[in-house]
N, C-alpha and C positions, 0 to 999 in steps of 0.2 A: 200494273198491279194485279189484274186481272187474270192475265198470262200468269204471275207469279205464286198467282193464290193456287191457279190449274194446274203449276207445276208441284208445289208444295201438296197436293191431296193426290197426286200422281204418285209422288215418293213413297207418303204415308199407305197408301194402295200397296206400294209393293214389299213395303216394310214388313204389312199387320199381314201379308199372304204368303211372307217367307215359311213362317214354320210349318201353314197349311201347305202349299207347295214343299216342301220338307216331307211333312208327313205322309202326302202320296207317293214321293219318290221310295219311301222305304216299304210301300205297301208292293211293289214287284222287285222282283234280284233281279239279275240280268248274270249269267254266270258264261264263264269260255271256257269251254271242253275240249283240250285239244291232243291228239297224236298222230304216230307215224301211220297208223293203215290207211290203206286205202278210201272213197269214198263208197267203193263196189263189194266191198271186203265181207264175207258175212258176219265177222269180227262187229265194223261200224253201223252194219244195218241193223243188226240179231242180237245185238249186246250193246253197243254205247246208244244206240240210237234208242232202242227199246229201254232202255236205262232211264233215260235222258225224259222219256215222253211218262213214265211213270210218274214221276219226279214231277216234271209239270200239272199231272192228272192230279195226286194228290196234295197237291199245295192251291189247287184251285186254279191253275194258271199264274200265279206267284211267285215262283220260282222260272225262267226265261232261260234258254241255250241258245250264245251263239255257239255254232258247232265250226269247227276246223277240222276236217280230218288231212294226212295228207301234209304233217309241218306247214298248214297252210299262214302258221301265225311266225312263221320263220323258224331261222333253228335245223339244229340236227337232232336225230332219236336219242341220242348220247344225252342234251339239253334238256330233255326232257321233265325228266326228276325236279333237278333245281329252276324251271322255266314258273313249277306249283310251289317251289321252296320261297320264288322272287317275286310272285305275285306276275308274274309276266303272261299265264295261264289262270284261271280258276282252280282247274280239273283237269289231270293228265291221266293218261294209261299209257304206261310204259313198260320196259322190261329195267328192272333194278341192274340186271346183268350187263347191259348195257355201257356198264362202270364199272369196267373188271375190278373187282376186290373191295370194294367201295362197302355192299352189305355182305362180308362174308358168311356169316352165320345160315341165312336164310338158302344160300347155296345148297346147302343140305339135299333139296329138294329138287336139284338136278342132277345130281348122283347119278348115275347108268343103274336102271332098273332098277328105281324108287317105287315109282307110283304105281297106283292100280288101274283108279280111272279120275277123269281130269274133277267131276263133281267131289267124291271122297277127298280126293289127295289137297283140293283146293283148301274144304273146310280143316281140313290136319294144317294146313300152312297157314291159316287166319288161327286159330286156337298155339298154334308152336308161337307165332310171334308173338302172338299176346300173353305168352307165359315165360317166354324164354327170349324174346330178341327184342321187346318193345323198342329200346332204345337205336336198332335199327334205321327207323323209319319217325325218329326224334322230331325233323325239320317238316314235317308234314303229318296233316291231318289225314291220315289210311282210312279210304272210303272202304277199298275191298282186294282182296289177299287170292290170286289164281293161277291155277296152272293151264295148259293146255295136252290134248289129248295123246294116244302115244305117240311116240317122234319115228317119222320115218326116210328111210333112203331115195331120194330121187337122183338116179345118173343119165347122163347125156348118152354114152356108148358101152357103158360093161352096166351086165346085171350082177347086184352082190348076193350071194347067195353065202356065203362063207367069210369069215373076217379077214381070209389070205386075199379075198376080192378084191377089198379096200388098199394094197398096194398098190404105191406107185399115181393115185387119183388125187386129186385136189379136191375136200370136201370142204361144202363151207358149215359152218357152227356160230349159233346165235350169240352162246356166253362164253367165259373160259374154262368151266367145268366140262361142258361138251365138245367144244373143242381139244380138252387136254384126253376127252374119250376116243375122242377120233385119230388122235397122234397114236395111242397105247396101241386102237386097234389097227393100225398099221399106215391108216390114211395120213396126205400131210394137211394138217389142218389150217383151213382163210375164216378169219374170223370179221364178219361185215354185217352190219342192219339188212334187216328183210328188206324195203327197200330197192338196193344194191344190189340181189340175186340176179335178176333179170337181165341186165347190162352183161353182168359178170358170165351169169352161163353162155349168152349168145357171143361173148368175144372170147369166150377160152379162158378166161382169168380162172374159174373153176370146172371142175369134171363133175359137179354136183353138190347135191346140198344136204340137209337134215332140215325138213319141217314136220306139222301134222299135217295129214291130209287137207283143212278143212282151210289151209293157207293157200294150197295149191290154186286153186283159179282166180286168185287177184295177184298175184304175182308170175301168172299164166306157166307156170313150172310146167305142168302138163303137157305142154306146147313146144318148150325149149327141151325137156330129156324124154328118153325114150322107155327108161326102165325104171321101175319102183319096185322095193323090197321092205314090206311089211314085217311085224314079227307076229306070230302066233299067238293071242292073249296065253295061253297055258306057259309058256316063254317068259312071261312078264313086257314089260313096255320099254323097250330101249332108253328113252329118256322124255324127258319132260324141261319147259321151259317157266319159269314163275314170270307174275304181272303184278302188276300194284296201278292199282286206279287211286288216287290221293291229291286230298284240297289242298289250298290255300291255308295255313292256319290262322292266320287274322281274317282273312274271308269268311272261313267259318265259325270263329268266335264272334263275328258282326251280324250274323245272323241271329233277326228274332227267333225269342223261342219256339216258335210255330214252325216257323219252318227249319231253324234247328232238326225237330222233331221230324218234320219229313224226310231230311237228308239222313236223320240219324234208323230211320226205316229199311230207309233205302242202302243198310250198309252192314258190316258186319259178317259174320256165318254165314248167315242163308245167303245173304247177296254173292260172295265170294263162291258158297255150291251154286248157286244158279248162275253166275259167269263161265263158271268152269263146265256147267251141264249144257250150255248151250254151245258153246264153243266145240265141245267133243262129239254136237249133235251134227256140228258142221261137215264133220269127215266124212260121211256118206256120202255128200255132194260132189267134195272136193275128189272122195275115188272114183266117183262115176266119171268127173269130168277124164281122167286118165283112162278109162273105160272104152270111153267112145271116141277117144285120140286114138285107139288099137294101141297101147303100150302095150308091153311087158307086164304084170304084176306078180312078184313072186313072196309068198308067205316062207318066211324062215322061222321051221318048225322047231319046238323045244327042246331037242336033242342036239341040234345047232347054237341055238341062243348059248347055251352053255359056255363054250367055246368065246363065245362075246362078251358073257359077264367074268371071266376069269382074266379074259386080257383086261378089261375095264374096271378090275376090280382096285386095279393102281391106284386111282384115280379117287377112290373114298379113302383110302388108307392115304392117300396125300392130305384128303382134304384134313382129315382129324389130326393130323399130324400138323396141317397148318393154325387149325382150332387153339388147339394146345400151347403152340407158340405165341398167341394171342392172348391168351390166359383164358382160353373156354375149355373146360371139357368136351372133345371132340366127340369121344366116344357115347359119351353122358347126351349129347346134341342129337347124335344120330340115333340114337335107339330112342329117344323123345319123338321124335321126327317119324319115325317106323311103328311106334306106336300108335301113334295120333293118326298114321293114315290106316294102318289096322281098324282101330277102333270107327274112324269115319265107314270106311269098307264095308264094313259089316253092315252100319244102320244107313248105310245108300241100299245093300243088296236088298234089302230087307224087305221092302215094298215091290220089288221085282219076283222076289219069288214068293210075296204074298198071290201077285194076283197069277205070275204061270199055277200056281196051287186054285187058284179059286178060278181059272181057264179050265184047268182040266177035272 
């Protein structure tokens, strides 16, 4: 009877302690952040990591990351997208591109010689979606909207100085807008996850690749090719690649309003410019590492770019022409698109040449 009574106040103990037990569990998140870079990558140290530790800092510790970098939660980079659509992830940063044709619209923003710089052209790409493509990115809660800095030529054994260069080389290309740049401009284009470069350069599958500088030393590029070919900012940027960091949408409708309100801090405009400015900060790194490899490095000055954007120029008049058959205004999208990085351009410069004015 005794035992039965000890059992019976044992029950009733864990009964009346459920909801308080409940109510602490909800007092921490515990969220999974997960993609393909590297764990070394200045991408995962200098941007997700740095993201991530914000995030914690103003939620009080509240808000918890386990961190995967590295598909370490399975999966390919392709997976990615819907890994945050299935709840199989929290938090992903991936390339939408990654799914050829999947967000067509947003495409725009890989055009040959869109962008200016990766901070402007980012917030032009969080402000174009949210005016013109929301439905895009429908299956997911869009934390932040990026580009990265301008895109350049890494080769094994020819330096490209001219786009007749590009004959006859195997280049690899992230999405199929740069890829379809790389075919115009004469190279044959392999289209594969960052990832996958490494393998591929050192057994010849490719004769070289297209990233930013600031990719180069965690996919050790520097190491496997010999020669890089920059373009001239006065040139404009060869190309650009977009990103999309984006939740859970039931994850994030589950969250209290408090920390709602943290994640909703941590997201947006400025987030998406300061992904994109830190990520374009990385290139200096990644050129020195080529630097001190003793490569090659060749600047292709603006009277050459020319020549690059007239073969590549197929390549937008495809896409608008693809637009259109969609039922978008193709041409209505791009000049949207070119505005909005205009206008960002201008209020990124703006504090630049406030302070060389208030240096000198």
């Amino acid at each position: 009877m005794i035992q039965r009574r000890t059992l019976l106040q044992s029950g009733a103990a864990v009964a009346f302690g459920a909801p308080a037990l409940v109510g602490f569990a909800q007092s921490t998140v515990t969220l999974r952040f997960h993609t393909f870079m590297a764990p070394q990558s200045n991408v995962w140290l200098n941007m997700h990591r740095a993201w991530m530790d914000k995030v914690s800092k103003d939620s009080d510790g509240r808000i918890r990351f386990e961190a995967y970098p590295a598909m370490q939660l399975g999966g390919s980079p392709g997976q990615l997208f819907d890994q945050a659509r299935d709840g199989v992830a929290d938090i992903v940063w991936t390339l939408p591109g990654n799914t050829a044709g999947r967000f067509p619209r947003i495409e725009v923003f890989e055009l040959p010689f869109m962008m200016n710089n990766a901070e402007a052209t980012s917030k032009a790409f969080w402000e174009y979606v949210q005016t013109v493509a929301k439905d895009e990115f429908k299956d997911v809660h869009p934390l932040a909207l990026q580009v990265h800095g301008p895109g350049v030529f890494h080769m094994r054994d020819k330096l490209i100085k001219t786009a007749d260069d590009l004959r006859g080389s195997k280049v690899r290309g992230p999405t199929r807008q740069i890829t379809k740049m790389l075919g115009y401009l004469g190279a044959t284009p392999v289209g594969m996850p960052l990832p996958q470069i490494p393998d591929a350069l050192s057994k010849g599958v490719i004769n070289g690749c297209v990233i930013p500088w600031e990719v180069v030393p965690s996919v050790k590029v520097h190491e496997l090719t010999r020669f890089h070919s920059e373009f001239d900012p006065a040139g404009g940027a060869l190309y650009t690649a977009t990103f999309i960091m984006a939740m859970n949408k039931a994850r994030y409708a589950a969250l209290p309003p408090d920390l709602k309100a943290v994640i909703d801090k941590h997201s947006g405009l400025e987030t998406s410019g300061w992904l994109g400015k830190v990520q374009q900060a990385g290139d200096v790194l990644g050129r020195e590492a080529a630097v001190k490899q003793g490569n090659t490095i060749h600047t292709i000055p603006a009277s050459e770019a020319q020549e690059f954007r007239r073969k590549a120029r197929l390549v937008e008049v495809e896409w608008m022409q693809d637009m259109d058959k969609r039922g978008f205004n193709g041409k209505q999208l791009l000049e949207t698109a070119k505005a909005l990085i205009e206008k960002h351009g201008k209020t990124a410069a703006a504090p630049a040449k406030a302070a060389a004015a208030k240096k000198g």
